[in-house]
N, C-alpha and C positions, 0 to 999 in steps of 0.2 A: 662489334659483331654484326652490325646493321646488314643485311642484303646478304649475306652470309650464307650457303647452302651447312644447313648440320643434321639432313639425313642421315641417319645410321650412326648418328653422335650420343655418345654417353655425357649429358650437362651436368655439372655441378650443382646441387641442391642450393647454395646460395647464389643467386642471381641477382642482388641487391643493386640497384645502380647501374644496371649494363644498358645498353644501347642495342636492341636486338628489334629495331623496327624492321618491316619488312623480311623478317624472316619467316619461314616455312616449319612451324612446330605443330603440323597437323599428324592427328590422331597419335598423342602422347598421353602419358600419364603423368601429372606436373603437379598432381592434388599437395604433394610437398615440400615445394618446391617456394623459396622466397623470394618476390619478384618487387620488395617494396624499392620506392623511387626508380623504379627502369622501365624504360621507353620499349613498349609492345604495337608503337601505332605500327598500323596494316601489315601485324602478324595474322597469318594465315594459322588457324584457332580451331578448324574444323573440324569435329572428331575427338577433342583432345578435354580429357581431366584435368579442372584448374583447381590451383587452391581457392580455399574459401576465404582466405585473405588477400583484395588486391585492393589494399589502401595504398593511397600514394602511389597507381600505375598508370600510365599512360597509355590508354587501349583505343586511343582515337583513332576512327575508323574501322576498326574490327570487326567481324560479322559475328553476332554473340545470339544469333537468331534461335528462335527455339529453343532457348533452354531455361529450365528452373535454378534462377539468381537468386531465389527469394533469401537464400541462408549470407550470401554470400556481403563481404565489409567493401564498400567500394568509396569510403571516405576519404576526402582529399583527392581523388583519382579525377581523371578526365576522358570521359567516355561520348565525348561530343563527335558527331556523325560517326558516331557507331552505329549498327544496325541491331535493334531490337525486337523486330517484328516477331511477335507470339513468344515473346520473351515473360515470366514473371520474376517483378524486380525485389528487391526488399524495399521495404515501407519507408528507411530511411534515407533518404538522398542528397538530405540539404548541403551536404558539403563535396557534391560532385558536381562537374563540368558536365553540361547535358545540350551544353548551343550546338543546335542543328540537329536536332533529334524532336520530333515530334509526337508526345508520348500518348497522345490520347488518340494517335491513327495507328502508331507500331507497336504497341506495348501490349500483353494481357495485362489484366486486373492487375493492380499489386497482393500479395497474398497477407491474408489478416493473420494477425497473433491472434493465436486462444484466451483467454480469457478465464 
């Protein structure tokens, strides 16, 4: 589905493995949607409700500016020259792709656990 127009498309809830870089899924609601192992680099994100599971996705290059990640699982994922700017991220990261993202110029704070 890479480059694909799917305006005014009804997607299937499992999206597991699909190939949908470069497509246009601005201002959706995708909160339940399962996107493990499929390739989202330089989908167009803007606008749009994501699950708060995106282990294992490929969001390289995506503009994920402005918003609160702090909840969100991005384990295994590869989020390298994504755009982060005034982003907050969750605490845990160690097992995400970050090359070419430079956190301490684009990122807010990470947001703390209560305690």
């Amino acid at each position: 589905l890479s480059g694909t127009n799917l305006s005014g498309t009804t997607l299937p809830l499992n999206l597991s493995s699909v190939n949908l870089s470069g497509v246009d899924l601005s201002k959706r609601n995708l909160s339940g949607f399962n996107f493990s192992n499929s390739n989202l680099s330089g989908t167009n994100l803007s606008g749009t409700t994501l699950p708060l599971n995106l282990s294992s996705v490929n969001l390289s290059g995506v503009d994920l500016s402005k918003r609160d990640l702090s909840s969100f699982n991005f384990s295994n994922s590869n989020l390298s020259g994504t755009n982060l700017s005034g982003t907050t991220l969750p605490l845990n990261l160690s097992s995400v792709n970050l090359s070419g993202v430079d956190l301490s110029k684009r990122c807010k704070c990470f947001k703390h656990q209560s305690r």
